[in-house]
C-alpha positions, 0 to 999 in steps of 0.5 A: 194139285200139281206144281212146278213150285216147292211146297211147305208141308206142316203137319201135326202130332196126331197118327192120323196126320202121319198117315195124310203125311205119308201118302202125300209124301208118295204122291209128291214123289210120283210127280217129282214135287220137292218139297220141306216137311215141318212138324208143329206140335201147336199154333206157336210151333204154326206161326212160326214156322210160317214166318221162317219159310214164308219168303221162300215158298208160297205153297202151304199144306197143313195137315190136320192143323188150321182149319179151325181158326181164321187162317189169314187173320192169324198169319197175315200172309201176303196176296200171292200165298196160298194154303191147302188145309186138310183138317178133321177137326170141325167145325172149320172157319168161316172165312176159310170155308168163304175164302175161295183164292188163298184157301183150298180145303181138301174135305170129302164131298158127302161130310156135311159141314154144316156151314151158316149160309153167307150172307147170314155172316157176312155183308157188303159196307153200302150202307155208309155210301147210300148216306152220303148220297142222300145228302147231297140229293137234299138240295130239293125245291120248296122248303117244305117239300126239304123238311118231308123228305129229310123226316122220310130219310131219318125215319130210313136210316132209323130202320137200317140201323135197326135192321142192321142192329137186329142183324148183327145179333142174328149173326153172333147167334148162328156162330155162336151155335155153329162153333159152340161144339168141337168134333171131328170129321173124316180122317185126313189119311182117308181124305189124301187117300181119296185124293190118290185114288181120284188120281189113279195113284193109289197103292196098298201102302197108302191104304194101308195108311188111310185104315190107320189113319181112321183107326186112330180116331176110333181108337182115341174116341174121336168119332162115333161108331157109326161113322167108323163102321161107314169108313170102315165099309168105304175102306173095305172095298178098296181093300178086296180091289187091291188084296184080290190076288189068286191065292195059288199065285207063286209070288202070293206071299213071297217074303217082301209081299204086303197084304191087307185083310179085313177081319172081325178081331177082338177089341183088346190092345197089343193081344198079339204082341203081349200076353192075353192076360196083360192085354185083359188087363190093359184094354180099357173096355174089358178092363173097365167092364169087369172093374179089375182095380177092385179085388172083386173085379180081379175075381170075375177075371179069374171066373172069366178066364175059367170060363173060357177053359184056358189054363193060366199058364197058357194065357200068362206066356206070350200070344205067339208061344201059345198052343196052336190048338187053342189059338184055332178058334181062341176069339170064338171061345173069347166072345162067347164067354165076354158076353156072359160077363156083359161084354157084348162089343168086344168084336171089332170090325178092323183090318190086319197087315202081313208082312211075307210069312212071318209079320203080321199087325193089327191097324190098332197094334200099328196106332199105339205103337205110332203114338207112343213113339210119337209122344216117348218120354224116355230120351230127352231130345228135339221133339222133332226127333220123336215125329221123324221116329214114328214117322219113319215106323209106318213104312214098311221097311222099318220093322225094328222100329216099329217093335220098339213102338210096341213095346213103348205102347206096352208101357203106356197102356199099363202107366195109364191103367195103374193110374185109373186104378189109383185114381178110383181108389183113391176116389181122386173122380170128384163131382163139381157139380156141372162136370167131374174133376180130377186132377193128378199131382206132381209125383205121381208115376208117370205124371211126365207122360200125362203132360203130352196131349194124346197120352192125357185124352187116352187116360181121361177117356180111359178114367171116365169110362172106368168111373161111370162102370164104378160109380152107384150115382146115376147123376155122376154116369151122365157127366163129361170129365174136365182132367188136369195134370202138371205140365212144366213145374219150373214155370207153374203150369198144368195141363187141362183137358175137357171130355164130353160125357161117356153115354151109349148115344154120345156124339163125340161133341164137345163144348169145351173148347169154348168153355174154357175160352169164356172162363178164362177170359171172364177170370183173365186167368193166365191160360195157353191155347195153344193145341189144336184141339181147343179142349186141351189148354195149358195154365198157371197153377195158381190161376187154376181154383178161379178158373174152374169155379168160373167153369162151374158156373158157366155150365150150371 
């Protein structure tokens, strides 16, 4: 995609966009492309953006936005406009995937989208022509041989508006099921990767973004596991082409060298950064696992601990002033105890970073950090501040910022955390029948970091699989979660996010999307669709008790 024209690079808030963002940014650079970056948080932020600039460019490139929706329907751009979409949230529009002159989509050859074919969706507008031509044949002969021709053309045109009836009913029903499930395909970063490597342009930057990119769908749940030990195995082996230097080299691990390296690491966040028993404590699955909201649980992570043999003086201090000697073969000791206590997954395939002799980051430490600069609460500004800032921490000259997002991440996972506590002892988990319920209210802490999208699906996804640990009922571990928080009090809003059920065979689908579309529509409830995940919507708080009794009994 090679241009002598500027192009217009819009690009979402999730990491994974990031990491597409920067390595397209590198390969523009290569080619001496200019090009304007605007980041848009939802479609508004789209639409308008694609209104300002529409006269000075004519190149689009969204990254992980505008897939989902009918581009042209909704921007109405001229003829000589073209988008390039690379997007990972499926299932992809149907006019987009059809539109072969103002839409490319960059999507990986081997993901299978699924599409409904086109003429089952799509057909040509003869049949108003043929009428009319068979009226003016019907200057026949004899007057009888008129009558028996005319009877022959009602009884035709009787059947082609039948055939075209039943038609149209087939198509809404292959929509309807082509588009009744949100998921998400290969990362955008894997994707522009792919495309560099294609191009012979690849560098271990940019795979070092694409691993990111893909870790941040494992880590905010987006894709089953399968697909990401697929990935993972894709990724693993550009890894040993690019990190294959001999060790003995003099400049192996001089101080500005960088140097990827698959690992088995343990599934706990931030564990090198922080202190083994914050990490513990702080990590979702052992957090969930071993129930520590409960005095109970905070026992087992005491027998836990004991059980490892590690002092709590040791696992209490930071992970870098620990003793080397029960560093050497910590994850060993780790593993060996978690699956007597029921944790059989805490072994994850992932990949690490150096930095010379002294830094050295996880690809999940590097997603937490990213995210939470992304969506930081702490200084009031232009939201396109907090992009550029998680933006500029992917480089690798940025390590000072990257630290802060570290311990901006710290705060995060311990807010989230204190907040799934409080809301299973406080039995706020209610089930509505068809789904669970739970709604934060205004005052709670750090309910303003609950108003950003991807700190809400952390902490409902977080939250649910915390309950179904909890919970005795075998009906309530089997239900998907629909969580709300308030998002602007001025105005009265609150924001609502849907999640699919928490279960070992889960496929990461989920309906709610077009649930809450129905819903809202059936009550004309005052609602905002406005993320580019449809499961997330904002809405009036007083339209929010006949919004949710429509919910129940759609899915019941």
């Amino acid at each position: 995609i090679l241009f002598l024209q500027r192009v217009l690079l819009l690009v979402a808030s999730d990491v994974d966009a990031l990491c597409a963002c920067k390595i397209l940014q590198a390969l523009f650079q290569c080619d001496h492309v200019q090009y304007t970056l605007v980041p848009v948080a939802g479609w508004q932020e789209l639409e308008t953006a694609f209104l300002e600039h529409k006269d000075q460019f004519k190149y689009f490139v969204l990254i992980n936005c505008g897939a989902n929706v009918d581009l042209l329907e909704i921007l109405q751009p001229e003829e000589d406009t073209y988008f390039f979409v690379c997007d990972s949230h499926r299932p992809i529009n149907v006019v987009n995937v059809y539109n072969d002159t103002q839409i490319k989509l960059l999507v990986k050859q081997e993901d299978d989208l699924d599409v409904p074919a086109y003429d089952d969706i799509f057909r040509d507008e003869e049949e108003e022509e043929e009428e009319e031509d068979s009226e003016n044949e019907s200057g026949g002969s004899e007057p009888q041989e008129k009558r028996r021709r005319f009877e022959e053309e009602v009884i035709e045109r009787t059947m082609k508006r039948r055939q075209r009836r039943e038609w149209e009913a087939r198509r809404r029903e292959i929509l309807f099921d082509y588009e009744q499930y949100e998921y998400h395909g290969t990362s955008s970063a894997m994707v522009m990767f792919d495309l560099a490597w294609i191009m012979s342009k690849d560098l271990n930057d940019m795979l070092w973004w694409a691993i990111v990119g893909l870790t941040d769908q494992w880590v905010q749940d987006k894709i089953t596991q399968m697909k990401y030990v697929t990935d993972i195995g894709v990724l693993q082996r550009h890894v040993s082409r690019h990190n294959h230097r001999n060790e003995d080299e003099e400049n192996s691990l001089s101080i500005d060298c960088m140097r990827i390296a698959f690992e088995y690491d343990l599934r706990l966040a931030l564990y090198q950064h922080w202190s083994l028993y914050e990490s513990l404590c702080n990590t979702c699955y052992t957090s969930a696992s071993l129930k520590l909201w409960s005095v109970q649980g905070q026992k087992r992570l005491q027998e836990f601990l004991a059980d490892m043999g590690l002092p709590l003086k040791q696992v209490k201090q930071k992970f870098n002033s620990m003793d080397m000697s029960l560093k050497e073969n910590l994850r060993e000791m780790i593993e060996e105890s978690a699956n007597k206590f029921g944790m059989k997954d805490l072994r994850v395939q992932t990949f690490s970073i150096h930095f010379g002799f002294k830094n050295k980051f996880s690809a999940s430490d590097i997603v937490y950090a990213t995210t939470s600069l992304m969506e930081n609460i702490e200084k009031e500004g232009p939201e396109t501040t907090n992009f550029i800032k998680a933006l500029d921490s992917l480089s690798r000259g940025n390590l000072d910022k990257l630290h802060q997002g570290l311990d901006l991440a710290k705060k995060q996972l311990r807010a989230i955390q204190q907040t799934v506590a409080s809301c299973i002892c406080t039995n706020l988990v209610i089930s509505q029948g068809p789904f669970l319920y739970c709604s934060l209210m205004e005052g709670t802490p750090d309910v303003k970091l609950f108003s950003k999208p991807v700190s809400l699906c952390l902490l409902s996804k977080y939250l649910l699989k915390s309950f179904v640990c909890s919970t005795k009922n075998k009906r309530c571990k089997l239900l998907p979660l629909v969580m709300a928080a308030p998002m602007d009090v001025e105005q009265g809003t609150v924001i609502m996010v849907g999640i699919p059920p928490e279960t070992e065979s889960s496929d990461k689908k989920n309906f709610f999307g077009r649930a809450f579309e129905k819903a809202a529509e059936s009550t004309s409830s005052r609602t905002l669709h406005n993320h580019f995940q449809m499961s997330i919507i904002e809405l009036k708080t007083e339209d929010r008790s006949k919004f949710l009794d429509a919910l129940i009994s759609l899915l019941s």
